[in-house]
C-alpha positions in Angstrom: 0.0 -4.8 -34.6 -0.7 -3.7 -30.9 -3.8 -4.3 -29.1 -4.6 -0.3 -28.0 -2.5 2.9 -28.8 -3.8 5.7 -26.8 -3.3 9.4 -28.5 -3.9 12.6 -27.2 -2.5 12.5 -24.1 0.1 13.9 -21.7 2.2 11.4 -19.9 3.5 11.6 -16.4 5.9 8.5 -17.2 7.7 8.5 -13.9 7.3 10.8 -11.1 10.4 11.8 -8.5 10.3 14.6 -5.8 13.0 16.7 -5.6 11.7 17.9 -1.9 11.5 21.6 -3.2 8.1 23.3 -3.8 8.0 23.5 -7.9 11.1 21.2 -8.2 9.0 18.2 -9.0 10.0 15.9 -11.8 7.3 13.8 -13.3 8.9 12.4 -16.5 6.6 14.8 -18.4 5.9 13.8 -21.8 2.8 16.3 -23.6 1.2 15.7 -26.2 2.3 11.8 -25.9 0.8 8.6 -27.3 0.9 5.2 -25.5 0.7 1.4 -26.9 -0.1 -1.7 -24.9 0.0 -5.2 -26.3 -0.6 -8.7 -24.2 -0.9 -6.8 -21.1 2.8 -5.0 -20.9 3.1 -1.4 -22.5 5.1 -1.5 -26.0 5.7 2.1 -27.0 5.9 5.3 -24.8 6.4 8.6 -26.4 5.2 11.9 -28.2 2.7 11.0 -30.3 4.6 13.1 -33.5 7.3 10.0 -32.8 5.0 7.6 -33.8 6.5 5.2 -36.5 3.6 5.4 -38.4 -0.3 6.4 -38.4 -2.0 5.6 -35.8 -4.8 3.7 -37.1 -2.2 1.4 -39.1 -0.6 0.3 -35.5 -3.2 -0.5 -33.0 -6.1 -2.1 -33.4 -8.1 -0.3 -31.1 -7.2 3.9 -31.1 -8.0 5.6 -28.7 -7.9 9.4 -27.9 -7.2 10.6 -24.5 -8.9 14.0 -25.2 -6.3 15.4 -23.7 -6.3 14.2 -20.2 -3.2 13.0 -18.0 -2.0 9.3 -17.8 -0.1 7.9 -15.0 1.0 4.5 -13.8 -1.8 3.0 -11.9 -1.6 3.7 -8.4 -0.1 0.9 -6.0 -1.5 1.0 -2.7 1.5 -1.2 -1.0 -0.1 -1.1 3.0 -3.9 -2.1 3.9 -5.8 -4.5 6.2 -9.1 -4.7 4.2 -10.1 -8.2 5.3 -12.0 -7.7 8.0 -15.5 -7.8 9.6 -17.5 -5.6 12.7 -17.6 -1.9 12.6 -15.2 0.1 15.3 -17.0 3.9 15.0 -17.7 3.7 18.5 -14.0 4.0 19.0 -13.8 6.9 17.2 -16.2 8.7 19.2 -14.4 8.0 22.3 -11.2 8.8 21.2 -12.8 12.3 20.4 -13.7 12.1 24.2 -10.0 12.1 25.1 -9.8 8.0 25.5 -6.3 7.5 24.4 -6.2 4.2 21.3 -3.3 2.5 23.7 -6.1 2.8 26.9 -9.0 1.3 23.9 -6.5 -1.4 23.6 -5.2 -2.5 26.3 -9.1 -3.0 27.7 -9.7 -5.3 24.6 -11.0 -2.8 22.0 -8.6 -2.2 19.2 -8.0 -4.6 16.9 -8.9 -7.4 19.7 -12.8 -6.3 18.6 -12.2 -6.6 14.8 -10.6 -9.9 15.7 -14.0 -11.2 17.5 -16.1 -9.6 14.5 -13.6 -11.3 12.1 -13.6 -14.5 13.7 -17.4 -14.6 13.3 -17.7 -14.2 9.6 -17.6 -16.3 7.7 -15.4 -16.7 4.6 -18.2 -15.5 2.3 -19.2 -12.5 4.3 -16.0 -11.4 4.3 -15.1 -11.9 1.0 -18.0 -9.5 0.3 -17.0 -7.2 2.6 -13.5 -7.0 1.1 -15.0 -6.8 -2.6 -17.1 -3.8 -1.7 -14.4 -2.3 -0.3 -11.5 -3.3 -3.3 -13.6 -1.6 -5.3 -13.7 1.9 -4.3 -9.8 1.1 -4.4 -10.6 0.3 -7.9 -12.6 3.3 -9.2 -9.7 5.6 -7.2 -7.2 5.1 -9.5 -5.5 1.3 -7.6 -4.5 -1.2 -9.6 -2.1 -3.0 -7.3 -3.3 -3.8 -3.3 -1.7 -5.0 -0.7 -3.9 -7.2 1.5 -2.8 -8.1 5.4 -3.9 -10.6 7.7 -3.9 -10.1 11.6 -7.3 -10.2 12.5 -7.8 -14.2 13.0 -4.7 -14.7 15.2 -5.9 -18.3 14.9 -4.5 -20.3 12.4 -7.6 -21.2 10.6 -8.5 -17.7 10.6 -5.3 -16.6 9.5 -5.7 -18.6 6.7 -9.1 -17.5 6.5 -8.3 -14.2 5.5 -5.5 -14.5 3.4 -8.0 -17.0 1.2 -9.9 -13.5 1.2 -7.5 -11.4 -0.1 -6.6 -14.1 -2.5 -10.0 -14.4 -4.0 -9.8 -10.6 -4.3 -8.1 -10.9 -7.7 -10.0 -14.0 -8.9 -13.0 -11.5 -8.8 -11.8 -7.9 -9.9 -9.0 -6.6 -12.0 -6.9 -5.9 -9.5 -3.4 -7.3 -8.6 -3.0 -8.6 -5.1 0.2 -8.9 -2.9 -0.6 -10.8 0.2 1.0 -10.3 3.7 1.1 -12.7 6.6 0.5 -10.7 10.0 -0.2 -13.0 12.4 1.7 -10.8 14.6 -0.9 -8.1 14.8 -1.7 -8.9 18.2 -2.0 -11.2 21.2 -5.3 -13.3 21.0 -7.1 -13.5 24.3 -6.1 -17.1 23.9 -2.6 -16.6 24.8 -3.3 -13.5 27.4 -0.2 -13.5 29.3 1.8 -16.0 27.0 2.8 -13.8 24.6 6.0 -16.0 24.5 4.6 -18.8 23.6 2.5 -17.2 20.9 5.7 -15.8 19.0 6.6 -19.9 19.0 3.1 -20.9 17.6 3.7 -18.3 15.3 7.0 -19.4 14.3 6.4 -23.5 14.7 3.0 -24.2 13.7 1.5 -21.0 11.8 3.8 -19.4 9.7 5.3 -23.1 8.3 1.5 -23.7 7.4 0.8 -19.8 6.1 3.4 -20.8 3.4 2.8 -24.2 2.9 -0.5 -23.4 1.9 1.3 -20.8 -0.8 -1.3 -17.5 0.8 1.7 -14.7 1.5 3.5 -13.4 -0.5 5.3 -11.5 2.6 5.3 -11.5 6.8 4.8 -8.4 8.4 4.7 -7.6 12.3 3.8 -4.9 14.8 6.6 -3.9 16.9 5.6 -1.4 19.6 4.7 -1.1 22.9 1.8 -2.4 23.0 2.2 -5.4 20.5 5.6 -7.1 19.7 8.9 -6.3 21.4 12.1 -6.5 18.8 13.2 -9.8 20.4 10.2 -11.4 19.5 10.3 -9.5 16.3 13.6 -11.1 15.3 12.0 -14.7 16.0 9.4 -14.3 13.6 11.7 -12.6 11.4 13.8 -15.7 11.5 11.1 -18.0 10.4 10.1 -16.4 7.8 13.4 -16.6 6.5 13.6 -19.9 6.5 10.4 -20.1 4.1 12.2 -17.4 2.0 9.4 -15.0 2.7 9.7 -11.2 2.3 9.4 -9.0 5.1 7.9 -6.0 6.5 7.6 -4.0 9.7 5.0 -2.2 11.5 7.8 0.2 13.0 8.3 3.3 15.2 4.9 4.1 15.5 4.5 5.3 19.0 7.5 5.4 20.2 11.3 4.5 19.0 11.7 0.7 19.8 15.1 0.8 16.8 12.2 -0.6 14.4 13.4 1.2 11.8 16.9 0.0 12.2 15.4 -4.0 12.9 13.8 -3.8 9.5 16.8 -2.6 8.0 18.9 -5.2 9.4 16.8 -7.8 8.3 16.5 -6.4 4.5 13.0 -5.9 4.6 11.2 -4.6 1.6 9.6 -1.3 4.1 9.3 0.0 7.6 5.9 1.4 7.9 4.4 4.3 9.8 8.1 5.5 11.3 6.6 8.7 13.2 8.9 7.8 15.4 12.1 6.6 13.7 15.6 7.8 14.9 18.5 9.0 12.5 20.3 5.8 13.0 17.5 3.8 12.2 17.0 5.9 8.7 20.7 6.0 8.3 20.1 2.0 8.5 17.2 2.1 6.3 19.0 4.3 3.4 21.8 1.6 3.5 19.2 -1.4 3.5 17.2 -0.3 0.6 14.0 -0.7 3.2 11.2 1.7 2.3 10.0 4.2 4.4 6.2 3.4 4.3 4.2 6.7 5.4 0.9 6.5 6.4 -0.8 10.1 6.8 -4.2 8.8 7.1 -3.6 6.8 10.3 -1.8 10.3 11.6 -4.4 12.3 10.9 -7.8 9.9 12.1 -5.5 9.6 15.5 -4.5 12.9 15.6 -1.2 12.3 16.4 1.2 15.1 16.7 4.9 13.2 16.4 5.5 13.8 12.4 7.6 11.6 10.3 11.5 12.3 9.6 10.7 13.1 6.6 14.1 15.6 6.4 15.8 13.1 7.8 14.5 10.6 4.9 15.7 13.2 2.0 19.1 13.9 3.8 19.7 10.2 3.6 17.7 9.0 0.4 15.4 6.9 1.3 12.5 6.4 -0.7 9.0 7.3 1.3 5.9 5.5 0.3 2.4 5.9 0.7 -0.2 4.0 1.1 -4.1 4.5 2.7 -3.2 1.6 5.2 -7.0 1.0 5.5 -8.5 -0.7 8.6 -11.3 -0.2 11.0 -9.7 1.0 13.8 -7.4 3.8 13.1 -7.6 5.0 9.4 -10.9 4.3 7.5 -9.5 5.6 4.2 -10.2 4.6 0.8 -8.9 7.5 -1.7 -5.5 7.4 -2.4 -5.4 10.9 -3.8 -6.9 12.2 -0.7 -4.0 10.0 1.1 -1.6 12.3 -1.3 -3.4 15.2 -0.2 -2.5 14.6 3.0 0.9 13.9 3.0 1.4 17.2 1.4 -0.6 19.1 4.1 0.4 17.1 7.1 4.1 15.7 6.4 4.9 18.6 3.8 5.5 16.3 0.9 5.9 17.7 -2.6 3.0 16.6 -5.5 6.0 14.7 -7.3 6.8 12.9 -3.8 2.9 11.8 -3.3 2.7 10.4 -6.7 6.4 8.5 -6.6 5.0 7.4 -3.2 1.8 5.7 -4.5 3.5 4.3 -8.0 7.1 3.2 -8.2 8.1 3.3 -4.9 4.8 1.6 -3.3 5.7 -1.0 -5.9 8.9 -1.4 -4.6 7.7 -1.8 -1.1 5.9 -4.6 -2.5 9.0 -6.3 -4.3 7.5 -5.3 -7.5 9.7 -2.5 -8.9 10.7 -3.1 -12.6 7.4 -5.2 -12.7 4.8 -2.0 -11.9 4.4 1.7 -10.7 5.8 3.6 -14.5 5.0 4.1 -18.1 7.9 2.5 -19.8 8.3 -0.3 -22.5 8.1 -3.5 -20.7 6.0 -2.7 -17.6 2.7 -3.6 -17.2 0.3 -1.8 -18.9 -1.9 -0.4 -15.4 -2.5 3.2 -15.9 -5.2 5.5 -14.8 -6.5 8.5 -17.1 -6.9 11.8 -15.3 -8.7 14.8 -16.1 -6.4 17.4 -14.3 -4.7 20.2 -15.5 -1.4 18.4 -14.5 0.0 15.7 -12.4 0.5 18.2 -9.4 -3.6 18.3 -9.3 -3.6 14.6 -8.1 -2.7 15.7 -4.7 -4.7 19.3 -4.5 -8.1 17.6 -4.0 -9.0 17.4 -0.5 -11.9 14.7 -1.2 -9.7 13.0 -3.9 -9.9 12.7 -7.5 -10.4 10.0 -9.5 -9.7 8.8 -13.0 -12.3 9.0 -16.2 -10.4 5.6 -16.8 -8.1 2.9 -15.1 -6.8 0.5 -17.4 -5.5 -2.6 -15.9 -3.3 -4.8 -18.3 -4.1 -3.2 -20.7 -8.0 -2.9 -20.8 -9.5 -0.1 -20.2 -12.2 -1.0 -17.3 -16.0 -1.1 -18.1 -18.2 -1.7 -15.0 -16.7 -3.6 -11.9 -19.0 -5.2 -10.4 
């Protein structure tokens, strides 16, 4: 007998844009019924295909009056570990102070790294609860979690103990990622070389030692890490069989697109910038272009993604809210879709491949997460929309009447 059967739902089992306005494809199954047993859903269909009476196959019924289920939403790109508050940045940047100018006088990330570095492990595990769950009640059942902003080794590790202890505490899954190359501390101001061999020799070997990442991401860009220090760290990480990931072709086109590529990383994130090679590259790779509307629209930038350029060539575009202090302060995934559509001109069935399946994939978790489907885990979210195209229409968001995670429907999180 199964745990829980829902009835009386519609099912979005598995959502693909076509790129067309109305084209969408969102693996539409009305007037469905859904089973879930020891955490991994069991049955997927319409619920006139059940093999027999409801009540005789779950333990638990329960009726989705109707509403829309989807895969739980994977939120594949955020730095939520961190301490201090940057809103005064945001008002100067309103001014006409440029983020590279905040930066390169020590603001930026360099001031979440001081406020960081002065919390403690408990403050900021607090921090990062309160903030995991407004992920929660939006719909998220898988996060990604960065470091970058110790840039010490013990606070490096610091954080990624954080983001760890995220999923001892709420019923959420957590994929950690190792960015120690976020930034240059102040420590190494001018030394940037030798920081990439720290990084490399002494904190990356004892990142995964210590068993906290699950992945190594960098910033390559101007004003962070060049794509010869790029490939160093990239190198490392190899030898410590660790995925990878790439903070790429943000502000300008350094080939970060193609670097990720040619290294088989799991995604290439932000790529306003990214050049046809790079997504030729990309397509080839299998890398994931990671697209991250609500850092484009909190720093009003103007360059857009490739998105044509992505279709022409196939590669799958992700989304996530990529939320940090400095440059996109978001917490509503569906307001993240929302954005995509309005900003980048992606299609409702795009936003919502974007934050399941394909987000999942960026996170090396495809197959595992991100669809309704016998086998996968049983995360799903319960909507009351008039459709799956309605997740995206929202400008504030919307959020579920009910996330199940593993197949329990949430109570309180607290």
């Amino acid at each position: 007998m199964w745990e829980r059967l829902w009835i009386d739902v519609h099912l979005a089992t598995d959502a693909h844009g076509t790129g067309q306005p109305g084209g969408d494809d969102f693996g539409i199954v009305r007037n469905g019924a859904i089973a879930a047993n020891q955490g991994k859903i069991v049955w997927v269909g319409r619920q006139a295909d059940l093999p027999a009476a409801p009540e005789t196959l779950a333990s638990e019924v329960i009726s989705g009056q109707g509403g829309w289920m989807t895969a739980g939403l994977v939120d594949p790109h955020t730095h939520l570990v961190f301490g201090g508050d940057r809103s005064a940045e945001f008002a100067e940047r309103l001014q006409g102070v440029s983020y590279q100018d905040i930066a390169r006088r020590g603001g930026g990330i360099l001031s979440t790294v001081r406020a960081t570095r002065e919390a403690s492990e408990a403050e900021l595990l607090a921090l990062t609860l309160k903030r995991a769950r407004r992920l929660i009640t939006n719909g998220v059942t898988t996060v990604e979690i960065k470091s970058g902003y110790g840039l010490t080794l013990d606070d490096e590790l610091k954080q990624l103990r954080v983001a760890r202890a995220v999923s001892e505490h709420l019923p959420i899954r957590v994929h950690t990622t190792f960015l120690g190359a976020h930034a240059l501390p102040p420590e190494f101001a001018g030394r940037q070389g030798d920081y990439v061999t720290h990084l490399c020799e002494t904190m990356l070997p004892a990142v995964a030692d210590a068993g906290l990442a699950d992945s190594v991401d960098a910033f390559c860009e101007t004003i962070a890490f060049q794509p010869a220090e790029v490939e160093r760290i990239f190198e490392a990480a190899r030898r410590w069989n660790l995925p990878l990931r790439l903070h790429a072709d943000q502000m300008s086109d350094l080939g970060g697109g193609h670097l990720a590529a040619r290294w088989g990383a799991l995604s290439a994130d932000h790529v306003e910038y990214a050049s046809e090679a790079s997504v030729a590259a990309m397509a080839e790779s299998g890398t994931v272009a990671m697209l991250l509307p609500g850092a484009f629209y909190f720093v009003r930038e103007h360059q857009l993604p490739p998105v044509a350029l992505f279709r022409k060539h196939g590669v799958p575009m992700g989304l996530a809210t990529d939320c940090n202090p400095g440059t996109s302060p978001v917490l509503s995934p569906t307001g993240v879709m929302n954005m995509a559509c309005t900003l980048f001109r992606l299609t409702p069935g795009e936003t919502l491949a974007g934050h399941t399946h394909i987000a999942a994939r960026a996170l090396g978790l495809d197959g595992a997460v991100g669809r309704l489907a016998p086998g996968m885990a049983a995360d799903m979210a319960l909507w009351n929309v008039s459709g799956p195209h309605e997740l995206s229409y929202w400008i504030g968001g919307v959020v579920p009447v009910t996330r199940i995670f593993g197949g329990v429907p949430d109570g309180s999180v607290t």
